[in-house]
C-alpha positions in Angstrom: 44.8 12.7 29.7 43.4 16.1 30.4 41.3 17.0 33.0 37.7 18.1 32.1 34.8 19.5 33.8 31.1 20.5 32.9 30.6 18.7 29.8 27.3 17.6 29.0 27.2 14.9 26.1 24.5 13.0 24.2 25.5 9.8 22.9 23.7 8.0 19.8 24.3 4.7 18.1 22.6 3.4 15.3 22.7 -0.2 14.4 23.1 -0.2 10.2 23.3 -3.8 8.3 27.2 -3.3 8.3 28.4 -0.9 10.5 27.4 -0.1 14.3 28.1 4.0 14.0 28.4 6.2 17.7 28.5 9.8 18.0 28.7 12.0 20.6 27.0 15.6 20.6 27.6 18.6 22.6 24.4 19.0 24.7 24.6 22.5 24.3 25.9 23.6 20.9 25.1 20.6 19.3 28.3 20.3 17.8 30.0 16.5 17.7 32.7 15.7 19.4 33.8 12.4 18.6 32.2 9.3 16.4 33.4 5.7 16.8 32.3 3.0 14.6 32.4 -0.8 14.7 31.0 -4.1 12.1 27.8 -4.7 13.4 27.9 -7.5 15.3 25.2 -10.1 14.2 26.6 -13.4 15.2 27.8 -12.7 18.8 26.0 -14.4 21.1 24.4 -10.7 22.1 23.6 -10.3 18.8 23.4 -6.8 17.5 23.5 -5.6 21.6 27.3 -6.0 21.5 28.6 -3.9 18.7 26.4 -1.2 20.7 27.7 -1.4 23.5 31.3 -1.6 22.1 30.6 1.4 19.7 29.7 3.1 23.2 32.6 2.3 25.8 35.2 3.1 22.8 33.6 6.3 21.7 33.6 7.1 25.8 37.1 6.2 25.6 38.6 7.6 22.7 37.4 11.3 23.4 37.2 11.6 27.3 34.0 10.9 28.2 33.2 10.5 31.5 30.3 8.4 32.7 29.3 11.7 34.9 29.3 13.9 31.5 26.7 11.6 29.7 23.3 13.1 30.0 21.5 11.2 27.7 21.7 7.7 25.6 20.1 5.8 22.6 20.3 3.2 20.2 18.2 2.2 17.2 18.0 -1.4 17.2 17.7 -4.0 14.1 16.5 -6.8 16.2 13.0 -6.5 16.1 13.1 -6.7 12.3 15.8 -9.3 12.2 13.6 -11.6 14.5 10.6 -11.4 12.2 13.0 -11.8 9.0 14.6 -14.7 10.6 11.6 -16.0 12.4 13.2 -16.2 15.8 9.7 -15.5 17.4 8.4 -17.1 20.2 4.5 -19.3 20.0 1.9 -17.4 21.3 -0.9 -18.1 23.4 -4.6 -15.9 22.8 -7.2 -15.8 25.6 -9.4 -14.0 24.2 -12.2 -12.5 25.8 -16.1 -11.2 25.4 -19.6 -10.4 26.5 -22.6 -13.1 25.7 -25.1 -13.0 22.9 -24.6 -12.4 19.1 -21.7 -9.8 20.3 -20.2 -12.9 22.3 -20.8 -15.1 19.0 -19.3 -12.2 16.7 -16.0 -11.5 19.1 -15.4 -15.5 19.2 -14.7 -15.9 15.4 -12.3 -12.6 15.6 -10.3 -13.5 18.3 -9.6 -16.6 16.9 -6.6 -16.1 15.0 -4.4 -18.5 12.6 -1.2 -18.9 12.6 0.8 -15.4 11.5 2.4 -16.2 8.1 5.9 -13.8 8.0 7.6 -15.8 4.8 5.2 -17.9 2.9 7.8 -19.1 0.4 9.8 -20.6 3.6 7.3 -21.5 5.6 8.5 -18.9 8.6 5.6 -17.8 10.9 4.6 -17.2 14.4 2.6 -20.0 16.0 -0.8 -19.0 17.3 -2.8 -21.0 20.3 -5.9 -19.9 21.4 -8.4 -20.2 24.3 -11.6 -18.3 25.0 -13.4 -17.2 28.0 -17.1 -15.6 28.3 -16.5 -12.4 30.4 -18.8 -13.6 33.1 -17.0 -16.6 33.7 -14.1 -14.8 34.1 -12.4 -15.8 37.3 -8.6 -16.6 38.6 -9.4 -20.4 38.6 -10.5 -20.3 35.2 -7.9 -17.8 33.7 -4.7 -20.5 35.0 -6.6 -23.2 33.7 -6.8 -21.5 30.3 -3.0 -20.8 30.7 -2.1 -23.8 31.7 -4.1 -25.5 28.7 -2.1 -22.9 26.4 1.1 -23.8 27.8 0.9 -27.6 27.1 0.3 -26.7 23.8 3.5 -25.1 23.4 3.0 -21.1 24.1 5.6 -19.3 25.1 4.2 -16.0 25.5 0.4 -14.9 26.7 -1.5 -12.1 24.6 -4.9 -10.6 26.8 -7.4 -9.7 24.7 -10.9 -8.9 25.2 -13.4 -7.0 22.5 -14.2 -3.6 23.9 -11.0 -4.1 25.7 -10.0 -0.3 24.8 -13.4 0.7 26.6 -12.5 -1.1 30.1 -8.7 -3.0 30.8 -9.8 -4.4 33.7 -10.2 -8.0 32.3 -7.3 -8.1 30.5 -5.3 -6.5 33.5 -7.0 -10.0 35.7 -4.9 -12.3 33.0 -2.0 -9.9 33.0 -1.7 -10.7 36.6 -2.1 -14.2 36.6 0.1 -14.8 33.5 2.7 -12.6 35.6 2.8 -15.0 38.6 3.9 -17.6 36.8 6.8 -15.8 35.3 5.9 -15.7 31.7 6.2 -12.7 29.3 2.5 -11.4 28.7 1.0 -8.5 26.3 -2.2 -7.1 26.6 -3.8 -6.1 23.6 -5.4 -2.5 24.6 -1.4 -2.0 26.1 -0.5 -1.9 22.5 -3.4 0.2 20.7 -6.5 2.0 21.9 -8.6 1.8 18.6 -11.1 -0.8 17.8 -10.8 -3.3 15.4 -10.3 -6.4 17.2 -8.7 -9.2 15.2 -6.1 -6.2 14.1 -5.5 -5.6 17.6 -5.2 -8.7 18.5 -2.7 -9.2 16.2 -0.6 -6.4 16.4 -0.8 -8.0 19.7 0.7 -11.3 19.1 3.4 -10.0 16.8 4.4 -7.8 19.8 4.4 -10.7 21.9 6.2 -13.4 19.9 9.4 -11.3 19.6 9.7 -10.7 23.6 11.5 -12.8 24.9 14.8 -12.2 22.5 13.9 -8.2 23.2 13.6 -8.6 26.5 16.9 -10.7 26.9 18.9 -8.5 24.5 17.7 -5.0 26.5 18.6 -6.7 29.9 22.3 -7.6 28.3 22.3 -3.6 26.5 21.4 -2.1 29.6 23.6 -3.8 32.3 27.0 -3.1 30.0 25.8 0.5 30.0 25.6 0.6 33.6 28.7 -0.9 34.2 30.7 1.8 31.9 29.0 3.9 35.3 26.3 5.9 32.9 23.4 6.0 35.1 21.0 8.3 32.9 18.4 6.2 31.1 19.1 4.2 27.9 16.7 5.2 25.4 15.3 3.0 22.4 14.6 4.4 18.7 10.9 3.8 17.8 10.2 3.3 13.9 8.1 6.5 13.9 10.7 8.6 15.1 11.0 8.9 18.9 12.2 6.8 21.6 11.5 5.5 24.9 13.1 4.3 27.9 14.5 0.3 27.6 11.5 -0.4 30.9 8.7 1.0 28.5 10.6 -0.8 25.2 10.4 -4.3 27.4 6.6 -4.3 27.3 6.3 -2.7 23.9 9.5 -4.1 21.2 7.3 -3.7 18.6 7.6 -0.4 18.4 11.2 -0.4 17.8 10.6 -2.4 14.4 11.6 -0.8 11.5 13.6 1.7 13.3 16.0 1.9 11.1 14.9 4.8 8.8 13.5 6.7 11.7 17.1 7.6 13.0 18.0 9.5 9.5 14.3 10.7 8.9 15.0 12.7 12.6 19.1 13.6 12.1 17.3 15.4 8.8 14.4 16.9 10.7 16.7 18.1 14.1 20.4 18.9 12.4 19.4 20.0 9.2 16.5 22.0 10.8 14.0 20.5 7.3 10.6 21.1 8.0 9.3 20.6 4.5 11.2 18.5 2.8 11.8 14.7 1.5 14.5 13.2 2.6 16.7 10.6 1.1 19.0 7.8 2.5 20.8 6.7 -0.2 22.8 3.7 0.1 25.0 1.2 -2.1 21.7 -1.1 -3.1 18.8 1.0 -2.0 17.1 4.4 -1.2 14.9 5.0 1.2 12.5 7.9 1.1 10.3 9.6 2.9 8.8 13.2 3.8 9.2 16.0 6.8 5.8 18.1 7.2 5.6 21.3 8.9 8.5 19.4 11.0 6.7 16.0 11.7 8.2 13.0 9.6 4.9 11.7 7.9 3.8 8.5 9.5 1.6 5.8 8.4 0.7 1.9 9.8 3.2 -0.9 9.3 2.9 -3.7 7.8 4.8 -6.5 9.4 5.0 -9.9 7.2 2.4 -8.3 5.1 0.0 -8.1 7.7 -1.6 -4.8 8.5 -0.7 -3.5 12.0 -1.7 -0.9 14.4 1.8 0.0 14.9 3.0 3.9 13.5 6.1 4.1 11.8 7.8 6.3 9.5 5.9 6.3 5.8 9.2 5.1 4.1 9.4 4.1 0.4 12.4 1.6 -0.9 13.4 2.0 -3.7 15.7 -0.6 -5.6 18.2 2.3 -7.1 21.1 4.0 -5.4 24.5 5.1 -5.2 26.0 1.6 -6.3 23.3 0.1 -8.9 24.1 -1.8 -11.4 23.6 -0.8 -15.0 21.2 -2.9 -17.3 21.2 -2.6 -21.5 20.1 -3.6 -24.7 21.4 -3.3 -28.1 20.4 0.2 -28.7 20.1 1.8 -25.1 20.1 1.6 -21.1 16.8 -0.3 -20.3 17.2 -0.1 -16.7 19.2 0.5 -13.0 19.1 -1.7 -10.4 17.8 -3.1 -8.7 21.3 -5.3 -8.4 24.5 -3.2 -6.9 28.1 -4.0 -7.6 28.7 -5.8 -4.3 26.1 -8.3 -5.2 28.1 -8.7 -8.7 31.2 -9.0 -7.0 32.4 -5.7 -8.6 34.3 -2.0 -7.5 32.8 1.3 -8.7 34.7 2.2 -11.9 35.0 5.7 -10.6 36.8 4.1 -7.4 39.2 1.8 -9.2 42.3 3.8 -10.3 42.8 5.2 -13.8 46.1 3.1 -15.0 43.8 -0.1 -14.2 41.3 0.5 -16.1 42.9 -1.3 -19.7 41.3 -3.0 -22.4 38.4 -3.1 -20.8 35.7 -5.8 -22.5 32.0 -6.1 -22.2 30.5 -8.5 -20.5 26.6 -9.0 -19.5 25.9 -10.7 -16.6 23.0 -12.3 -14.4 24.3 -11.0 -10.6 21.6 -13.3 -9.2 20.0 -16.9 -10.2 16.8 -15.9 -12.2 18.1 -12.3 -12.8 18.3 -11.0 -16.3 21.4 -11.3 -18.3 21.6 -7.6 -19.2 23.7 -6.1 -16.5 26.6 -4.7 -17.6 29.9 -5.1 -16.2 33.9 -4.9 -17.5 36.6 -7.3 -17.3 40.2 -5.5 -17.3 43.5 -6.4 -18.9 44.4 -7.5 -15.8 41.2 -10.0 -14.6 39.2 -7.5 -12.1 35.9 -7.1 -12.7 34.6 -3.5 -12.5 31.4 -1.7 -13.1 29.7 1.5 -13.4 27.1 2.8 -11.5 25.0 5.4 -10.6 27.9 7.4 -8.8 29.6 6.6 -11.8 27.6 8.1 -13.5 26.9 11.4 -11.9 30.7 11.5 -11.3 31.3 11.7 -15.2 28.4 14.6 -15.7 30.4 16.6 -12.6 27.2 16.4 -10.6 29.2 15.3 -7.2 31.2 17.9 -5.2 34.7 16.4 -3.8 33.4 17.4 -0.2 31.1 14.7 -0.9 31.9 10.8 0.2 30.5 9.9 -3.8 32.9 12.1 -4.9 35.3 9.4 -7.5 37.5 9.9 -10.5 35.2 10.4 -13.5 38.5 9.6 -16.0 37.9 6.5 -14.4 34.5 6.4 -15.3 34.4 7.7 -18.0 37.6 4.8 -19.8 35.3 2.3 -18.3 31.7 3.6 -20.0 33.4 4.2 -23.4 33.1 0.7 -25.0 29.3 0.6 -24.2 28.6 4.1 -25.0 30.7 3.0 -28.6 28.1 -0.4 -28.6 25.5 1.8 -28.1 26.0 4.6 -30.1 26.2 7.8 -28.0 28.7 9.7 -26.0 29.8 8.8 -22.5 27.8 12.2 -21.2 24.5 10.5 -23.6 25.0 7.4 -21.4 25.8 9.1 -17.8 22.6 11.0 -18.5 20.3 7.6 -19.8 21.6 6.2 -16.3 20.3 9.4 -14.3 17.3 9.4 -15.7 16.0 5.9 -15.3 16.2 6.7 -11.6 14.6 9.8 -12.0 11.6 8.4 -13.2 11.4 6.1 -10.5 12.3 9.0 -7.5 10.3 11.2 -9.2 7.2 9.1 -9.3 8.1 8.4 -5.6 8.4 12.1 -4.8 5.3 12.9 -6.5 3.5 10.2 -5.1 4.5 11.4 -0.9 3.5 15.0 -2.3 0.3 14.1 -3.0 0.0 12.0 -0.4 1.0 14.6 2.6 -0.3 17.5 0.6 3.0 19.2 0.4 3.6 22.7 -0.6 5.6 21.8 -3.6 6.8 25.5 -4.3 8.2 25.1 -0.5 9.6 21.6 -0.7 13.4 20.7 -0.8 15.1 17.3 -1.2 17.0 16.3 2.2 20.3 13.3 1.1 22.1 11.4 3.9 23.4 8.3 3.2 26.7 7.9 1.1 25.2 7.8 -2.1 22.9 10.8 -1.9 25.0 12.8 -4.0 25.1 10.3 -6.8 21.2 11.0 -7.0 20.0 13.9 -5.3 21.7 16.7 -7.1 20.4 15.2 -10.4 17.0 14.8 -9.3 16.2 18.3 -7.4 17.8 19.6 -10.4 15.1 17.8 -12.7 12.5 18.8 -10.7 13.6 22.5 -9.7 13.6 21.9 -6.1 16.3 23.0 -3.8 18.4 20.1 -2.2 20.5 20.1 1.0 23.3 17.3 1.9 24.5 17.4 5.4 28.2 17.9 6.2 27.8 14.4 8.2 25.7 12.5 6.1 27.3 9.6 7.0 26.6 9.2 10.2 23.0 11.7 9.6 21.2 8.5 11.5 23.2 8.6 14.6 23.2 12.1 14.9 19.3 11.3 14.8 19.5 9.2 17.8 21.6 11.5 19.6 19.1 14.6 19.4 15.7 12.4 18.9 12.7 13.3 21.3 10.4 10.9 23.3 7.4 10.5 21.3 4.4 8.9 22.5 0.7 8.4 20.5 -3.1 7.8 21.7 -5.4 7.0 19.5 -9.2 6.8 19.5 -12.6 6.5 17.8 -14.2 9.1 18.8 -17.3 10.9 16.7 -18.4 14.7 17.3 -15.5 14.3 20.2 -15.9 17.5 23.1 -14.0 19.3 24.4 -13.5 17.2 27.2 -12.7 13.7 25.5 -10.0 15.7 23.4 -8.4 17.2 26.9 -8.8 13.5 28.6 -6.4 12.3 25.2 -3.9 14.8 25.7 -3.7 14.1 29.4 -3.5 10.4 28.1 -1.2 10.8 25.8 1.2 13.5 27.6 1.5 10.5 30.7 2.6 7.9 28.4 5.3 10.7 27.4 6.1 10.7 30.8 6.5 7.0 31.5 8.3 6.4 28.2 10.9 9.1 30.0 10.2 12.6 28.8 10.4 15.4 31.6 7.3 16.3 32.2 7.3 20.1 32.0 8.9 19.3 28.1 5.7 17.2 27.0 3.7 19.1 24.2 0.5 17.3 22.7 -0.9 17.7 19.1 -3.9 16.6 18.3 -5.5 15.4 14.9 -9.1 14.4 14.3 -10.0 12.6 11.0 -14.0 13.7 10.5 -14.4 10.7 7.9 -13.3 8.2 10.1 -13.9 9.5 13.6 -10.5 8.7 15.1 -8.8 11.6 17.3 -5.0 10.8 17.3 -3.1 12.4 20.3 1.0 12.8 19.7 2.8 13.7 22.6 6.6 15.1 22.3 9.0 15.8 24.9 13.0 15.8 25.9 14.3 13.9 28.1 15.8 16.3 30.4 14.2 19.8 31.4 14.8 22.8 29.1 17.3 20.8 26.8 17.6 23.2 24.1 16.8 26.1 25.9 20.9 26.6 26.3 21.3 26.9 22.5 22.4 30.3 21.2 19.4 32.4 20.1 19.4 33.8 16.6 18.7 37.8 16.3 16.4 39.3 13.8 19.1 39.8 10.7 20.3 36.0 11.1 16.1 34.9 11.2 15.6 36.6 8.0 19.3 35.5 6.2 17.5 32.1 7.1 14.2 32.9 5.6 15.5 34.4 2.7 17.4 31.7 1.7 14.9 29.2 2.8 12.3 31.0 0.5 15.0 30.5 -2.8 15.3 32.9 -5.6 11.8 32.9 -6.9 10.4 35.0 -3.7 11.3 38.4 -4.0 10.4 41.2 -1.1 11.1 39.3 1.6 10.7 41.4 4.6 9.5 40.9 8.7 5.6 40.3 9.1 5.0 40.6 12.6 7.2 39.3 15.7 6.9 38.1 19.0 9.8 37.5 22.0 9.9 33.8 20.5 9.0 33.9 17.3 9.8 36.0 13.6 6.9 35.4 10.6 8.8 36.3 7.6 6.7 37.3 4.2 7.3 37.3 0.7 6.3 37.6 -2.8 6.2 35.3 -5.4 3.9 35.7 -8.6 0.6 36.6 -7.2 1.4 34.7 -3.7 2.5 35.7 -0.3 4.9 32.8 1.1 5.4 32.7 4.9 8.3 31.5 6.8 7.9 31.2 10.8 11.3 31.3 12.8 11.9 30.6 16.1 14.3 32.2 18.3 16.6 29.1 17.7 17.1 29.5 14.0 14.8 26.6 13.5 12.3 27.5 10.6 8.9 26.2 11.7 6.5 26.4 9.1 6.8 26.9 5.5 3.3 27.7 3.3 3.2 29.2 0.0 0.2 31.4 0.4 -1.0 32.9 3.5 -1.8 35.9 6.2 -0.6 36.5 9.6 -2.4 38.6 12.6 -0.5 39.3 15.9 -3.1 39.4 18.3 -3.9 38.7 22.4 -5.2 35.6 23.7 -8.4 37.2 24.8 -9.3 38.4 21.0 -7.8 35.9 19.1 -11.7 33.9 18.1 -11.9 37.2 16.1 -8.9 36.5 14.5 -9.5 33.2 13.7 -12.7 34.2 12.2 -11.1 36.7 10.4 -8.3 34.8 8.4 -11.1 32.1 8.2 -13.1 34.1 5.6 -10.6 36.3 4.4 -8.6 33.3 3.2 -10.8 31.1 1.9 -10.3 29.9 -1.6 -13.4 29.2 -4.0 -13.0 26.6 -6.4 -15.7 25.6 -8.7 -17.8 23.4 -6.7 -16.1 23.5 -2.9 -14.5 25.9 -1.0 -10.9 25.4 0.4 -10.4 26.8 3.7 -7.0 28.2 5.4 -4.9 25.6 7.9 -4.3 27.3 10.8 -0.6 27.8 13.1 -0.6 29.6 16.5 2.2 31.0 18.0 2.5 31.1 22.2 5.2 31.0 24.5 7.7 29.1 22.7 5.9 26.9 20.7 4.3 26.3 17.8 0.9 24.6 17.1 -1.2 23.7 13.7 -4.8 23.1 13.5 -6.5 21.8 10.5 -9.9 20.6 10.6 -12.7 20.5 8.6 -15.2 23.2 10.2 -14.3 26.3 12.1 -15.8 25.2 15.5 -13.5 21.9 15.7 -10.4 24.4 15.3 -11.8 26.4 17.7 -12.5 23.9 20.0 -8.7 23.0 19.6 -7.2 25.9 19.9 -9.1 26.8 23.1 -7.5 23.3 24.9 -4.1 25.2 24.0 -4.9 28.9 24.8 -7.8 28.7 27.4 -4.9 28.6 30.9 -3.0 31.3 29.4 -2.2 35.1 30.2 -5.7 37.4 28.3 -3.0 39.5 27.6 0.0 37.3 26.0 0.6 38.4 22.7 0.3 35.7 19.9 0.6 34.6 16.0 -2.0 33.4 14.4 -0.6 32.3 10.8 -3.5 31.2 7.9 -2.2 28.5 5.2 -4.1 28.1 2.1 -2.9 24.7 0.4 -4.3 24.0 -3.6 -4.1 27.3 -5.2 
């Protein structure tokens, strides 16, 4: 074995529903050096905790890792969603919490909660106990009586929460304590979310606390295996919107790390694939999962665990019940539907995988794959007794829609012998039938697609379709095609959601109801919110804050990024002026003509174009990484010290007059290496915002100040 020195190595495993996949990354360039992959491993006594760690140690092995070369690791984990699906949850205890009076009377009722329903048609749920104390009486005698009350009852786990609790933690942090002393796992509601709402918080509360102990237990077991392979950096966690944090911070917080899953592709999209407008797809054998990349942030929205609203962030996924292996569904005279059954369910191989000489006499048989499904999915018995069907990736394989780089790639003679009968029962040609197929999922992606676009107010001139997964070539093609939008499938695609782990950032997220907020609440959030970063394991001197306020509602949302080690990327090869604008160029696609530099700055390029009456922008950084895309906008390079004028500026000059409102630009500064947006209803809230960024910084530092209109 040869000897090796300097390497530095991130390591990422994501746990999938059959496979356990590891890569390992160069730190520097990015480049992977070695993937490992095992059968996730759900009924080992670890559960899921043991594939990871063997994934790990043979990845280590197999390529010459060194413990000492490992600077950074992470897992997503299926284990908070598998406890909730299998209700392996523990009963929870409430001491709730208020002030006297009608408030006292109000809180009471709220903090009262039932049990937490998670399957209704099986009866699985979360057992709820619950006590109540009046603030005043609030003492260390009376909080262990209460504890001890919900313990004979039969709660496992203890859940603080007191109304106006996001105000003052104080009494919540006094039954923390207690609950601590006598060795029992214990959540405190304003730990989990800062907004109001209290029976929502408390809830989100409870759900955090019922899956604990098994989090707790399987993080302990994950943790001491990697520390005996002699890694000694931090194991991160995947959170479901996209970041992770350290195991210590995922032991008081596991609900976090539900629905983590699509995260880890949603971030392999965003990091390798540099997207930062774009909806990405993960196309599997039975479903697609979809979701959108804004101005480089995956969009976000509140889970719903069970049903039950949350205060929990995760990625805003859509599933979708057609992908690379549905089934196909007909009717005398045409294809009525795909999906949302695949051809593992059935018990069936692709057609386009089963080799050509097989496929003889094939005969037409319609099927239920499921008790209580339809009998008009379509499958093929051959001469010689295998049961075959076609499929989506059939399908596209037979219209020539699926490069053989790709892992859809299949023989379409196949295909095609096998669709022949039903395209003969139904009429048409084989091509007729291949494109029926394509389009029934089209008008279900497309709805989809449309639906996020709307949504997240993309720029749909910018917008590109992002595939991972191995079906994505069975669909995406087809679809961007459809809808003239550029698409993009990643040379790994197949392991796009470790790669995602590997390179994901510590993400962190404060939010608050706030009206009219000042200039000082909005620097106390970030302050907040970068600390959190910090304790969740990002380097502090990486942390960067971005902060949105919502005028309807009066909530101020603080998201805090950061790496985990100092000045992670900074190694990676800068990209000159001539490579920035090959990248725009092609970024901007054959519709935008002129393309040409804008202004500059020692981190940044702003690339503009033309394209009917519109000026598209592209900002670069000096890492190749394309920043912001908009469709229609102005940039002014200016110094710190003049740039309200600017603002002021761009603020007029791009305004956009409809008939009865006026649509004002979205702003995107440029300083030091970074990039920040600011959209806001009125001009002094941007302003406001802006100065937190700007107001510590050299008068003379040169800056971008890019204007956005969105709607025209």
């Amino acid at each position: 074995m040869s000897k090796h020195t300097n390497r530095a190595i991130r390591m990422g495993i994501d746990v999938g529903g059959t496979y356990t996949k590891c890569v390992a990354m160069d730190n520097v360039t990015h480049e992977i050096v070695g993937k490992n992959q095992v059968k996730t491993t759900h009924d080992h006594e670890s559960g899921v905790a043991a594939g990871v760690v063997q994934s790990f140690q043979n990845c280590m092995d197999e390529n010459n890792i060194l413990p000492e070369d490992v600077v950074f690791v992470a897992h997503s984990t299926t284990q908070a969603t598998n406890a909730f699906i299998e209700g392996d949850v523990a009963n929870v205890g409430i001491i709730g919490v208020s002030g006297g009076g009608i408030e006292g009377f109000l809180a009471k009722r709220q903090l009262n909660l039932k049990d937490i329903v998670l399957d209704e048609k099986v009866g699985r749920l979360i057992k709820v106990f619950n006590t109540y104390i009046k603030k005043k009486m609030l003492t260390e005698e009376v909080i262990n009586s209460n504890i001890d009350e919900l313990i004979n009852q039969g709660a496992q786990v203890i859940v603080a929460s007191m109304a106006f609790g996001v105000d003052s933690m104080d009494e919540e942090m006094m039954i923390h304590d207690c609950v601590e002393k006598k060795n029992m796992p214990v959540t405190m509601a304003s730990d989990i979310t800062k907004l109001y709402g209290l029976t929502r918080r408390t809830r989100t509360a409870a759900i955090n606390a019922s899956i604990l102990p098994k989090m707790m237990s399987t993080a302990n077991a994950t943790e001491s295996s990697v520390r005996s392979a002699g890694v000694d950096v931090p194991l991160m966690i995947m959170r479901g919107d996209g970041g992770v944090m350290e195991i210590s911070e995922m032991r008081k917080r596991p609900i976090l790390t539900a629905l983590s899953g699509p995260a880890a592709s949603v971030m392999g999209s965003l990091m390798y694939l540099r997207a930062s407008n774009a909806i990405y797809f993960e196309v599997g054998g039975t479903t697609t999962n979809i979701g959108v990349i804004k101005n480089g942030r995956p969009g976000v929205d509140y889970a719903k665990i069970g049903g039950h609203d949350t205060f929990i962030s995760s990625l805003d996924v859509r599933i979708l019940g057609c992908a690379g292996g549905s089934m196909v569904r007909i009717n005398d005279k045409e294809v009525v539907d795909v999906g949302p059954r695949s051809a593992h369910i059935a018990g069936c191989e692709y057609a386009c995988f089963t080799p050509e000489e097989e496929i003889e006499d094939p005969t037409i048989e319609m099927v239920s794959p499921k008790q209580g499904d339809p009998a008009d999915y379509v499958i093929l018995i051959l001469k010689n007794g295998k049961r075959i069907c076609f499929t989506n990736t059939c399908a596209a394989n037979v219209l020539g829609l699926i490069d053989e780089k790709y892992f859809a790639h299949g023989n379409a003679n196949s295909a095609r012998k096998a669709m022949q009968p039903v395209a003969d029962k139904l009429g048409i040609t084989v091509e007729e039938m291949a494109t029926q197929i394509l389009n029934k999922d089209y008008e279900k992606i497309s709805e989809c697609i449309n639906s996020l676009a709307e949504k997240y107010q993309l720029d749909k001139e910018s917008m590109k379709l992002v595939g991972c997964g191995g079906g994505a070539a069975s669909l995406v093609p087809y679809c961007a095609n459809k809808m003239d939008l550029q698409y993009s499938i990643p040379e790994n695609a197949e392991v796009i959601s470790s790669i995602g782990v590997a390179l994901s950032m510590v993400r962190d997220v404060v939010e608050r109801v706030i009206p009219s907020p000042t200039k000082q609440d909005i620097s106390d959030l970030k302050k907040e919110a970068a600390d959190m970063a910090v304790s969740s394991g990002a380097s502090p001197d990486s942390v960067e804050v971005h902060i949105e306020i919502d005028n309807q509602t009066g909530k101020v949302t603080a998201i805090a990024t950061g790496s985990t080690e100092v000045k992670a990327t900074d190694l990676l090869k800068e990209c000159d002026e001539s490579e920035a604008y090959d990248l725009a160029k092609q970024d901007f696609g054959s519709k935008v003509t002129d393309v040409e530099l804008a202004e500059k700055t020692d981190k940044f390029y702003v690339f503009k174009g033309v394209r009917d009456d519109k000026q598209p922008l592209r900002i670069v950084d000096k890492k190749g990484f394309i920043k912001v895309q908009c469709s229609n906008g102005s940039v002014i390079k200016c110094k710190v010290k003049d740039y309200h004028e600017a603002i002021e500026k761009l603020w007029e000059d791009e305004a956009y007059f409809k008939t009865d409102t006026v649509i004002r630009p979205d702003f995107f500064v440029c300083f030091g290496p970074r990039v920040s947006d600011y959209s806001a209803v009125d001009l002094e809230q941007i302003e406001l915002l802006i100065d937190l960024d700007l107001g510590d910084r050299d008068p003379e530092e040169e800056v971008l100040i890019t204007a956005s209109v969105m709607g025209i």
